[in-house]
N, C-alpha and C positions, 0 to 999 in steps of 0.2 A: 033801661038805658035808652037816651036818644039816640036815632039813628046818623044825625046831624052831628055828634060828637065825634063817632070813626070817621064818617066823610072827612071832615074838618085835621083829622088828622090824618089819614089818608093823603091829602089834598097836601099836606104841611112838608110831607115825604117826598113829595112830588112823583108817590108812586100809583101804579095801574091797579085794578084788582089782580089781573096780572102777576102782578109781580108782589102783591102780598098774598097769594096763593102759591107763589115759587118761595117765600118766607115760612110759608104753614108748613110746606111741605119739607123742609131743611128740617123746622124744629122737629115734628115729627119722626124726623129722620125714616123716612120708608123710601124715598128716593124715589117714589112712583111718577113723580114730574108733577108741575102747576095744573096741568090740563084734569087732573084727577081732583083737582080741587077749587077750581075756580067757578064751579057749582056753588060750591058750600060759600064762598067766600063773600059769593054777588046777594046769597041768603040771608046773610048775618047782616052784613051792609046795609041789605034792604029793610029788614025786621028784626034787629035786635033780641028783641023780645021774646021770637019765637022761633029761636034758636036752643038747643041745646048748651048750659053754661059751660061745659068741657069745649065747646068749639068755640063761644063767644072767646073764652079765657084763650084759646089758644091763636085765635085772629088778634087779639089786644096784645097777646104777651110778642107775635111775630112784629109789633108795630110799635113796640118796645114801653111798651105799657104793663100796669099790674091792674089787679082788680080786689078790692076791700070788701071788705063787709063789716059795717061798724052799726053796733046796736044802736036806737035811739033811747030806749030804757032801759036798764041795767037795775037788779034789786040784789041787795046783798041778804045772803039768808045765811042765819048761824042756824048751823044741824047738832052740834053737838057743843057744848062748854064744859072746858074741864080746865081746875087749878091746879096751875105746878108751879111746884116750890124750886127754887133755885138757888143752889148756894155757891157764896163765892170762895 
């Protein structure tokens, strides 16, 4: 993931990291306050990449975003073939 993409919506929120570390820390629900997380948040922000996906997923879902994963190739494999009869 670019890192330019959360900025960008970050930026769209018109919110602080701040205050998307006071969002991580709601959904989380531990009620420990922003300050506990505004570490992790300034991390993600800055390297994507090299983040854990449980906290990437959980900074995108506070920013009200989801996160996909869609195969680029897909092969259908028959395991087993069997005929049934069907009556009406």
């Amino acid at each position: 993931m670019q890192q330019d993409v959360l900025q960008k919506r970050l930026d769209s929120l018109e919110w602080t990291s701040y205050r998307l570390a006071q969002e991580v820390d709601r959904l989380r629900g531990s009620n420990k306050g922003a300050g506990n997380y505004t570490s992790t948040v300034n991390k993600v922000l800055a390297n994507p990449n090299k983040c854990q996906i449980r906290t990437l997923e959980e900074v995108v879902q506070a920013m009200g975003g989801e996160i996909f994963i869609r195969w680029s190739k897909t092969e259908v494999v028959t395991v087993s073939y069997e005929d049934v009869k069907v009556s009406s």
